[in-house]
Short mmCIF file of the C-alpha atoms (twelve columns), coordinates in Angstrom:
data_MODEL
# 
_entry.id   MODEL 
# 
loop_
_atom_site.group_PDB 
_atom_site.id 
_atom_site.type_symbol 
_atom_site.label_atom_id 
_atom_site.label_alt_id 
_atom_site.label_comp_id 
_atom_site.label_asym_id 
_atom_site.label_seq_id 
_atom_site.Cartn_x 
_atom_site.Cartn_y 
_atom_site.Cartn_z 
_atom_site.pdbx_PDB_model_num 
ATOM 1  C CA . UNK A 1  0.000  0.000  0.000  1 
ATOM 2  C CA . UNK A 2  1.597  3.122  -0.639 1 
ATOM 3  C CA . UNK A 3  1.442  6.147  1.441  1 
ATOM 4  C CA . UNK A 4  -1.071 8.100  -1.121 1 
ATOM 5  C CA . UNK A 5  -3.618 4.936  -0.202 1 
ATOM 6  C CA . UNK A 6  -2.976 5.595  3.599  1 
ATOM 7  C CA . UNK A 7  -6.405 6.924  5.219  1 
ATOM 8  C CA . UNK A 8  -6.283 8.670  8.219  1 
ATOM 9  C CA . UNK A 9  -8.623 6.896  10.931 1 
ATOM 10 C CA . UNK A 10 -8.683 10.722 12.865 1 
ATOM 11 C CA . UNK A 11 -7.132 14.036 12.679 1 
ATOM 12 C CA . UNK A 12 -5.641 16.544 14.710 1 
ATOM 13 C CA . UNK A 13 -5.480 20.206 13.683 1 
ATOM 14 C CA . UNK A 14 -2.386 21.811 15.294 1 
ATOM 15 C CA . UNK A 15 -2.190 24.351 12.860 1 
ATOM 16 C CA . UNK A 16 -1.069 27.803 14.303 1 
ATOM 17 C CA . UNK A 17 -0.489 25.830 17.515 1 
ATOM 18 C CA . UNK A 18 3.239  26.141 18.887 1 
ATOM 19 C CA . UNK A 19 6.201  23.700 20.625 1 
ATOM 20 C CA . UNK A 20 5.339  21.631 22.935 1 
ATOM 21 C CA . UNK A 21 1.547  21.807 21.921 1 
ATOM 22 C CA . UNK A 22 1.562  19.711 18.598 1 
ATOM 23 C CA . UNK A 23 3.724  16.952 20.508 1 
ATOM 24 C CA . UNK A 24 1.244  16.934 23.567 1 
ATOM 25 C CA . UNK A 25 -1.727 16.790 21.220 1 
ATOM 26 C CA . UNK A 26 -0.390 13.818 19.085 1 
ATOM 27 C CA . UNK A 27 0.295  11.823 22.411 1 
ATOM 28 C CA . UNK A 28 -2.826 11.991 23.203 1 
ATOM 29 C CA . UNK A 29 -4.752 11.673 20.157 1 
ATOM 30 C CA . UNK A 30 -2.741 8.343  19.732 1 
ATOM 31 C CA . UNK A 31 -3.871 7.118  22.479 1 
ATOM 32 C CA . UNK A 32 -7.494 7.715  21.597 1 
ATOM 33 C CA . UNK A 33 -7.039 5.378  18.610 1 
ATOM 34 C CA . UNK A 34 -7.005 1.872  18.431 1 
ATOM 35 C CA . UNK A 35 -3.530 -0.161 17.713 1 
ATOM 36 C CA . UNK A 36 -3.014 -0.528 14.093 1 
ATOM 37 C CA . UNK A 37 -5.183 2.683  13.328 1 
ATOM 38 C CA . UNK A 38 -3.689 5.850  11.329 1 
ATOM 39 C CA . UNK A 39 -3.504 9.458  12.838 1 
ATOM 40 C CA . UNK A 40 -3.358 12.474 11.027 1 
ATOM 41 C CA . UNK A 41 -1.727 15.341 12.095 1 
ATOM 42 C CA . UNK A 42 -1.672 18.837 10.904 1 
ATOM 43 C CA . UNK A 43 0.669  21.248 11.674 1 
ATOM 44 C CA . UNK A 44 2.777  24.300 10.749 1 
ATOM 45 C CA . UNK A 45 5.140  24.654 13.296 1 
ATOM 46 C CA . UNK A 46 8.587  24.381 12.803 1 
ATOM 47 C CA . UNK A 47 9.447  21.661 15.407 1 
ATOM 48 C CA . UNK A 48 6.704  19.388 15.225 1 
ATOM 49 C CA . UNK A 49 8.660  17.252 12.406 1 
ATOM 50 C CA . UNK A 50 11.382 16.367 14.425 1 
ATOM 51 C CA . UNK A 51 9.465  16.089 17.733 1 
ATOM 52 C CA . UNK A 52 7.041  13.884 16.589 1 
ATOM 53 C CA . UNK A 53 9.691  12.251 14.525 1 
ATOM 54 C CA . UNK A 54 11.834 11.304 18.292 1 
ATOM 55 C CA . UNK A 55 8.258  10.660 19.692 1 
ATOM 56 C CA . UNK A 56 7.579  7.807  17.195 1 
ATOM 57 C CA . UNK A 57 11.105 6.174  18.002 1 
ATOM 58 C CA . UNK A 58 10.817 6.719  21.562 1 
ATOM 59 C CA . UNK A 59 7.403  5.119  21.452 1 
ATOM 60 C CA . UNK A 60 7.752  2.055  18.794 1 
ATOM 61 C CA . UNK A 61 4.946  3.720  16.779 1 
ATOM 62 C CA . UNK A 62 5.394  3.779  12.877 1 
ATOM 63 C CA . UNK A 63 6.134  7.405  11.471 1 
ATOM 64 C CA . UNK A 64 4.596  6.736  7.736  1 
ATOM 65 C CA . UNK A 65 5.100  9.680  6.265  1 
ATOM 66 C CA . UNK A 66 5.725  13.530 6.352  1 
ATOM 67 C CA . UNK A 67 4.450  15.713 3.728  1 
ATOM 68 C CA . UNK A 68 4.717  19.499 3.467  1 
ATOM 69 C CA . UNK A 69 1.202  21.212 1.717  1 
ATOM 70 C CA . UNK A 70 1.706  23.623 -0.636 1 
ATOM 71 C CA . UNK A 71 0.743  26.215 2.209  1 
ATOM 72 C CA . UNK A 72 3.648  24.908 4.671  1 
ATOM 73 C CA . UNK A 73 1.185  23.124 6.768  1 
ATOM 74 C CA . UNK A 74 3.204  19.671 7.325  1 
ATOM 75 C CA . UNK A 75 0.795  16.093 6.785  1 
ATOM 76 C CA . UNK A 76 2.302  13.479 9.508  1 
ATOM 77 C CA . UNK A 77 0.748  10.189 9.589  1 
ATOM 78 C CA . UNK A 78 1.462  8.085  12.677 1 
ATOM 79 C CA . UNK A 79 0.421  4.515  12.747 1 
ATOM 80 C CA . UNK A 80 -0.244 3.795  16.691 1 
ATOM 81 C CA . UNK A 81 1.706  0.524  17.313 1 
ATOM 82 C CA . UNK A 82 -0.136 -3.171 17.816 1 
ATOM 83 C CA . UNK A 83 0.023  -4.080 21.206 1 
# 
């Protein structure tokens, strides 16, 4: 499946939201979702890349893809780990 066939399960809207809030948000919209299920995040802020990037291999949840929109807004899906 490639990442274009990916469908988010939820989203999060952390646009215009700054470091540490896009980080706190994704924690705990993961944690809303079931194991195995895809969350989208939205953000423009600077640091949420790499923070969410250190989150996934802190956590063992799979960091599919980053994508930057045409208006900067970054597209991070996060598949919350099985078990």
């Amino acid at each position: 499946m490639s990442v274009s066939e990916v469908k988010p399960d939820e989203t999060l809207d952390c646009v215009g939201l700054f470091c540490p809030q896009p980080l706190f948000q994704t924690k705990q919209a993961i944690e809303s979702i079931k194991p195995g299920q895809v969350l989208e995040v939205l953000a423009d802020d600077p640091a949420a890349e790499e923070d969410i990037k250190r989150f996934c291999r802190r956590t063992g949840h799979e960091l599919i893809s980053i994508r930057r929109l045409p208006d900067g807004v970054q597209r991070i899906l996060v598949r919350r780990k099985k078990g």
